[in-house]
N, C-alpha and C positions, 0 to 999 in steps of 0.2 A: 245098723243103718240109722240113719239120724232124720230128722223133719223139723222143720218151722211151728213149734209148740204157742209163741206166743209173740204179735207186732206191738208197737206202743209209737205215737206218734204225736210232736207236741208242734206244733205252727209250723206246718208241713203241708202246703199249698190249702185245699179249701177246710183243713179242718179245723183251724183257727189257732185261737191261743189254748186251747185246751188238750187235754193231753188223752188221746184216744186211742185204748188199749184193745184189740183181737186178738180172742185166744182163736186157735186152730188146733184139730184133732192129726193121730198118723191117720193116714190114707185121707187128706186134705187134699182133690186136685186142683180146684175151679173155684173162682169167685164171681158169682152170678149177684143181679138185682136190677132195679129200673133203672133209666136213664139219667144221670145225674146223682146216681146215689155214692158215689166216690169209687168205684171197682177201680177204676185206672188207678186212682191215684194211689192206691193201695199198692198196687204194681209198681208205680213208680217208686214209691219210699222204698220198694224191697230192693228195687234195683240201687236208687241211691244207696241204703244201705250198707250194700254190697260191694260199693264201689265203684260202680260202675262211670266212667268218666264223661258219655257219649249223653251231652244235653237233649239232642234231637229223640231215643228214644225214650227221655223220661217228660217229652213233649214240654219242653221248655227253651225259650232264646240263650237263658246263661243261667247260673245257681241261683243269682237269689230271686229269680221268678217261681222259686219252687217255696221259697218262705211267703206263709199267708200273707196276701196284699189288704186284707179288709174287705168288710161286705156288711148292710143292713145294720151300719152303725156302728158295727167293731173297729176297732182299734187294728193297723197290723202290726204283727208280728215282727220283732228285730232280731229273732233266730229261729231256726231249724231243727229239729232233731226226732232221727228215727235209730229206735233200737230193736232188733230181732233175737228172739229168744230160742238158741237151738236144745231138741235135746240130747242130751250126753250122755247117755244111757249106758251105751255100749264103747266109752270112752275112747269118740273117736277124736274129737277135740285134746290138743295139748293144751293144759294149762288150765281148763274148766273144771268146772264143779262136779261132784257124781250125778246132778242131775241136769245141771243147765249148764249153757256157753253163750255168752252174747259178744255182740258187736255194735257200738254207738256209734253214727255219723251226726256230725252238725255242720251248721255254715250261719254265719253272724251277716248282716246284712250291712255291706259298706267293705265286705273281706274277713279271709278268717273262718278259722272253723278246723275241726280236725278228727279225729277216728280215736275209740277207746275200745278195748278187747277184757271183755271182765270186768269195766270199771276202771280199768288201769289204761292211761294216755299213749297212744298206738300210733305206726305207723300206716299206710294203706299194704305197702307191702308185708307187713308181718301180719297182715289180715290176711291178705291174697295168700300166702303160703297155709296160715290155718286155715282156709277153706279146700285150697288143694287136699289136703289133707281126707277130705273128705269128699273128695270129686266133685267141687263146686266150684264154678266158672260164671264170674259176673256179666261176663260177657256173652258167654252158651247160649245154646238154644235148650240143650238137653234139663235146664232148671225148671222153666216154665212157659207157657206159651203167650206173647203178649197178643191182644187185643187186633183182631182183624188178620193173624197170623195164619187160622184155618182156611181163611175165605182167601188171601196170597197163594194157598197152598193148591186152591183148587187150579190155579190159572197156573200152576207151574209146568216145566216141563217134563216128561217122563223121567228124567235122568237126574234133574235138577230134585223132584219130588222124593229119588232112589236116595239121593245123599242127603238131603231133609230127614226122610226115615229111620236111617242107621243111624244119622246125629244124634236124632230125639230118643232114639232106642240102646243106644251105646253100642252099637256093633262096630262104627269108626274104631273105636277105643281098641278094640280085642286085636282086630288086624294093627294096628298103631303100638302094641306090646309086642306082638310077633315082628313087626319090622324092628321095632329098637332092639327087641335081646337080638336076632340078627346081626343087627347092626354092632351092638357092645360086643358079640362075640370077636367076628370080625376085625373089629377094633380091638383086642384084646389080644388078637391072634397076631396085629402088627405091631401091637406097642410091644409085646415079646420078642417077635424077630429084633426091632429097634434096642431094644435093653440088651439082648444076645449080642449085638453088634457094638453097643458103645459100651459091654463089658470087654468084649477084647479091646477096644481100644485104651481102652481105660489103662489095661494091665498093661501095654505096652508102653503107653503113656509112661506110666508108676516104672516099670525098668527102668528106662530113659532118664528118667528125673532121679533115679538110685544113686546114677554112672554116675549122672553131673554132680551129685551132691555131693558123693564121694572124690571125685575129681577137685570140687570146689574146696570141699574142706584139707587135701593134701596140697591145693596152690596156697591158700592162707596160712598154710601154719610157716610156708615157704615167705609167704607175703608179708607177715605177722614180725616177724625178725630183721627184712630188711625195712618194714616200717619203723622198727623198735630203734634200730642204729640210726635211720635218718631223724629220726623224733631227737633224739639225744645230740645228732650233730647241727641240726637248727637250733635246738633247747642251745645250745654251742654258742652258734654263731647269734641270737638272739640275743645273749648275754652280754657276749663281748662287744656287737654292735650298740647296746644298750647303755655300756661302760663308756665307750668312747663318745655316744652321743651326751653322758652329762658332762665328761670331761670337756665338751666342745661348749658346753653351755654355759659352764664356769668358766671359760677361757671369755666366752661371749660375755657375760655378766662383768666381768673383770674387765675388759675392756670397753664396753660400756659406759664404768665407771670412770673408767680414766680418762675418757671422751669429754663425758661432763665435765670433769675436774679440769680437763683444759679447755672445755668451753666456759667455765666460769673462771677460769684466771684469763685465759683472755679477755673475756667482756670486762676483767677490773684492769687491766692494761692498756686497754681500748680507750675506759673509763677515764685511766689515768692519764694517759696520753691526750685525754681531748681537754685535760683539766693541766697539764701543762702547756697545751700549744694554747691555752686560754693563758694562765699567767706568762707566755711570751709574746701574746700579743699587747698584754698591758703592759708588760715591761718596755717593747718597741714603743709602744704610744706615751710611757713616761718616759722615754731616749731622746721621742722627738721632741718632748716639749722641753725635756732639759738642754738638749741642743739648741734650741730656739732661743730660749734663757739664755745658755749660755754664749749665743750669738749677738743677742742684745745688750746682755752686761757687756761683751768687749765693744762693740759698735758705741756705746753708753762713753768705755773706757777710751775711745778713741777721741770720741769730742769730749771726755773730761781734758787728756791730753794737750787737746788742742786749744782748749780755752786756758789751760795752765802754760801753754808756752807762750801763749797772746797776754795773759796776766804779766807773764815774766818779761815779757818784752816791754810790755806798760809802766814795768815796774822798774826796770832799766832804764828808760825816757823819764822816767820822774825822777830816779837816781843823778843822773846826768843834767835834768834842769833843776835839779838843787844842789848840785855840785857849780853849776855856772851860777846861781844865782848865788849862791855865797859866794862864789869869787865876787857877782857885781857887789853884792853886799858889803863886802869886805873892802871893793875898792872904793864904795859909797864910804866908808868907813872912814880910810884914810885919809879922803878925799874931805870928809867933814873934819876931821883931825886936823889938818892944814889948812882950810879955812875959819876952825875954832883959833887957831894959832894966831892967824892974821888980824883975826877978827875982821875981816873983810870980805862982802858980799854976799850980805844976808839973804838978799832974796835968793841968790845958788843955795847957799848951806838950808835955806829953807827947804828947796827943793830937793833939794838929794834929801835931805830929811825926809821929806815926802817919799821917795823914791824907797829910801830904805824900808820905810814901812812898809811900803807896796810887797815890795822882796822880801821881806821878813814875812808877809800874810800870804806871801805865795808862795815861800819855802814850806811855812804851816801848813798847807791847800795841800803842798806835793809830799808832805809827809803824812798825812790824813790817810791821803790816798795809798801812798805805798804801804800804809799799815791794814790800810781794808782791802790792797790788793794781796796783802802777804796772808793776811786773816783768809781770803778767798781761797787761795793758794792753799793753805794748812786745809780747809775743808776740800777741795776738792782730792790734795794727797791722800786725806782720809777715806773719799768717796772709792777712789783709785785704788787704794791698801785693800777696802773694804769688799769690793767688785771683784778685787784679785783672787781675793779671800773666800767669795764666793764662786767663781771660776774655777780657783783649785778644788774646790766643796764639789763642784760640780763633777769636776774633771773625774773623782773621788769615784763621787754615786754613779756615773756612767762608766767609769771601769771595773764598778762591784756589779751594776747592773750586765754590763757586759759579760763580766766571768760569769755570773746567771743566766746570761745568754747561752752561753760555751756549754755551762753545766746541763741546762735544761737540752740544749742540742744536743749534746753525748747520751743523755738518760731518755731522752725520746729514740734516740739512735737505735740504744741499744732494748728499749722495750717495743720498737717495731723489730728489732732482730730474732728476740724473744718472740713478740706475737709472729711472726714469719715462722720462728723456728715450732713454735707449737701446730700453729697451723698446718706446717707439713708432715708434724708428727700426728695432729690428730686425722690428716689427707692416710697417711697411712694405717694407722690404725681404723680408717673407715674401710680402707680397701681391704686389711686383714681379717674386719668384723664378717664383708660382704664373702668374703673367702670361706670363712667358719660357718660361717650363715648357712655356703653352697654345699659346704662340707657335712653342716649338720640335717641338710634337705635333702642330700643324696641318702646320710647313713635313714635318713627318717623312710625315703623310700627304699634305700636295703631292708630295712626293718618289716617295712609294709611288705615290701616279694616274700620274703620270708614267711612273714606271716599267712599271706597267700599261697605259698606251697605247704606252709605247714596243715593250714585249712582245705587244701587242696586231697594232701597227705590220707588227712582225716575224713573229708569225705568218701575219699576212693574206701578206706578201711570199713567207715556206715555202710558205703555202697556193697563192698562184699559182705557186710555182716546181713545186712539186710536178705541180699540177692540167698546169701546161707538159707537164712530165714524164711525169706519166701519159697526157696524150695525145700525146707523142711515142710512149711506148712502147705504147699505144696503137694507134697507127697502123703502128707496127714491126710486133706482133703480129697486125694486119688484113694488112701485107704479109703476113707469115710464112706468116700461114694461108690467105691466095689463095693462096700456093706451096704450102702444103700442101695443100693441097683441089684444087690444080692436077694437083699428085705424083698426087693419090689417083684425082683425075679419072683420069688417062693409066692409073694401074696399074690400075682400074674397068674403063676401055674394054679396055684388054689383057686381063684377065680375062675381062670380057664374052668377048671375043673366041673366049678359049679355052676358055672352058665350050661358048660356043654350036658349037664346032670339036670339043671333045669331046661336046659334047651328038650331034653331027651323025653323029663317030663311035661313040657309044653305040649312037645309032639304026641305022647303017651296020651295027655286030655283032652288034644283037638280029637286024635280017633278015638277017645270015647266021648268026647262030646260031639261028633260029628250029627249024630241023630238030633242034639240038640238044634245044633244049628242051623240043621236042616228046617225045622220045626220055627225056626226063628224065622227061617225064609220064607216056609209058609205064613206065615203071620203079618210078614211084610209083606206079601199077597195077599192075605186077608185085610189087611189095614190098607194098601194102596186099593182094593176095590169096593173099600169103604170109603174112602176118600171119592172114589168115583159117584160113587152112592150119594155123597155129600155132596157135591158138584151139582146132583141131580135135583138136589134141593131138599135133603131130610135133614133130621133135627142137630144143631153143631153141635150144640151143649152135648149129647149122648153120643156124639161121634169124637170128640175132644176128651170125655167121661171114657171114655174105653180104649181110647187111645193112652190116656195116662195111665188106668188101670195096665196093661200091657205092659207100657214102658216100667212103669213100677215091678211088675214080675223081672224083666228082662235084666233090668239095674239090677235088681236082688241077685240074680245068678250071675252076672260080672261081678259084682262086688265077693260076689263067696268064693268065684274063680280067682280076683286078685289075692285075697287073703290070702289063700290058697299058695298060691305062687311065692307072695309075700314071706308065707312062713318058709319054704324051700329054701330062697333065697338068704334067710337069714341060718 
């Protein structure tokens, strides 16, 4: 049995910042003194302590009303902390010392704060199990009694005061054993029927799952072979479609190429063509100027003509007046002749003398002239030769221009022939590309189904290997778990065994502890009319004082009965 050997408490409501250690003795029930001397709060830290989560009974709004706030000049406190010192004597505590076991609580002020078991950083709950441990309950009544709990006790009701008593005395506990092994038995006795029942199933299961396996594995090996020949006839047809789609690609490429190739002689025949209909258009525009030309040289030639026959007619009339005028000449001549003869009539032979002159300087006049008409005439024959000369020059360059005409006609002719005929050859070659194309998108999607059944193929193969698989393991896990359910069976019957062996000796100690209990019953007659007693107004402290002493015997012989049981059990 264990006890509260030693409290230690450091700015823990009124005891300030200093750190204020009580030792306590065994058989410690009650903390007694005057009003204000800290009894509560001593209660309070143990409850803290302990765990206890319930603010209201350590008489506080929230945690950190329980950290000193300051008083007569102190400073308060910015943490908490209480440690309780159990002893370990009869090593009921796991994990403690051979003589001590502690538990530290704190709380920091602002949040924070936490539980240490030995010194070493804790949970609440791995505290709460080490006090079970030891049949302590932060929460219980059966720990300790707080403050004004006697004087509750007197206003209670008869029934309410009955379960008060066995609380504080452990008799709950005893009957609360008796119900559970009961109950585990019970329990115990149906999880077996339950394991009995899902072992046949189990095994029936496990047959089931044999057949199929075996079923499973004689369809595969069936399966296995015509997957093997269709794998090899896709592997087939994957190949050959494979072959024929790069043969399609090099046909594509190749014709591609040759696409280009007549789009680029096109475009230089295009080129070319636009670079002769350019020199026929300058040759037309030097046709028409040379025709112009040579429309003006003859127009030119027509009035040279015409002034050369107006010359010659000029020249003809002067001919003909110096043909008359030497006849006059001539007969002035004679005429003087015959009167030199005479010598008579001077004043005539004067005149004809005169006359002659006249005629002789207008024969002169008319031969002047006919010599700058003949002169005019020689230039304009030359104008005319020369015009001719140039006309046929012309005639010349517009018939070589012309056969460049012809030429450039026929080689435009035949390079629109050409671009035509490419054209239709590249028109086809686009339609045969577009073909290939279609050709090579179908064999792409033959390719792709293929591969889709092949993948298809394949899954179904994972699927049975799997499905194998899973009913291999399967049927592993039906073994496994007949052994296990086998295990559990055997550890069930042993159980069984040993409940019903402890159950037998629960039974065996209730009838030999029956006198006990009896005994126990009295006492809670004696303690309820002591409590009467108390009501009636005698001293609490010595009714409280004997009340504990009591419960302290009572706990002792529960506790030597659990052990008891305890060791059966194991």
């Amino acid at each position: 049995m264990t006890w509260i050997n030693k409290v230690s408490m450091t700015g823990f409501k009124s005891f300030g910042d200093r750190t204020v250690t009580i030792k306590l003795s065994s058989g410690f029930t009650c903390i007694v003194g005057p009003n204000g001397a800290g009894k509560s709060n001593i209660i309070d830290a143990l409850c803290f302590a302990l765990g206890r989560l319930s603010k209201k009974t350590m008489r506080a709004k929230s945690l950190e009303d329980l950290i000193f706030a300051g008083a007569r000049g102190k400073a308060p406190s910015n943490k908490a902390s209480v440690t309780i010192y159990f002893d370990n004597s009869d090593d009921i505590f796991p994990g403690g010392s051979e003589t001590d076991f502690t538990i530290t609580r704190s709380i920091k002020r602002g949040g924070g704060g936490g539980y240490k078991m030995n010194g070493k950083r804790s949970t609440r709950t791995q505290i709460l199990n080490a006090l079970a441990a030891a049949n302590i309950d932060p929460d219980g009544s059966n720990q300790f009694v707080l403050q004004g709990k006697i004087v509750e006790l007197t206003h209670m009701s008869s029934e309410d005061r009955r379960v008060f008593i066995e609380e504080l005395i452990g008799l709950q506990k005893y009957d609360e054993m008796k119900d559970a092994t009961m109950k585990e038995l019970e329990k115990a006795e149906r999880d077996l029927g339950q394991f009995e029942a899902i072992f046949k199933e189990v095994s029936a299961q496990l047959k089931k799952v044999e057949k199929e396996k075996n079923d499973a594995l004689a369809w595969k090996e069936l399966d296995d072979q015509i997957n093997h020949y269709n794998a090899q006839l896709i592997a087939l047809k994957i190949s050959k479609l494979q072959e024929e789609e790069e043969e399609l690609e090099r046909k594509i490429e190749d014709s591609q190429k040759i696409i280009e190739e007549l789009e680029e002689k096109i475009t230089r025949q295009e080129d070319l063509l636009k670079q002769e209909a350019l020199v026929m258009d300058n040759l037309q525009s030097t046709i028409n100027e040379k025709e112009k030309e040579r429309e003006d040289i003859a127009e030119n030639i027509t009035q040279l003509r015409t002034q050369l026959s107006s010359n010659q007619t000029s020249l003809n009339l002067a001919k003909k007046s110096i043909e008359k005028l030497e006849q006059d000449k001539k007969q002035l001549e004679d005429l003087q002749m015959e009167l030199e003869e005479g010598q008579t009539y001077d004043s005539l032979i004067e005149e004809v003398s005169t006359d002659i002159s006249n005629i002789e300087g207008q024969i002169q006049e008319a031969k002047d002239e006919i010599e700058k008409r003949q002169q005019n005439q020689a230039e304009l024959e030359g104008k005319i030769k020369s015009r001719e000369e140039e006309k046929t020059n012309f005639n010349s360059e517009i018939s070589g221009i012309k056969q460049n005409i012809s030429s450039n006609k026929a080689q435009i002719k035949v390079l629109k022939q050409n671009i035509k005929k490419n054209n239709e050859k590249k028109k086809k070659l686009e339609t045969e590309l577009q073909k290939l194309k279609g050709e090579a998108v179908s064999i792409e999607d033959a390719i792709e189904e293929t591969k889709k059944e092949e993948s298809e193929i394949r899954k179904k193969i994972d699927d049975y290997n799997n499905k194998i698989q899973e009913e291999g393991n399967k049927q592993k896990e039906l073994e496994n778990q007949i052994n296990i359910l086998q295990e559990e069976k055997n550890e069930l019957n042993t159980k069984l065994s040993n409940i019903q062996s402890s159950l037998s000796s629960v039974n065996t100690e209730i009838k030999m502890n029956s006198e006990n209990i009896e005994n126990l019953k009295n006492k809670k007659s004696t303690l309820e009319n002591k409590i009467k007693e108390l009501s009636k107004g005698k001293d609490t402290e010595e009714v409280l004082r004997n009340l504990m002493e009591e419960k302290k015997e009572i706990t002792k012989k529960l506790n030597e009965f659990k052990e008891k049981t305890k060791q059966e059990d194991s």
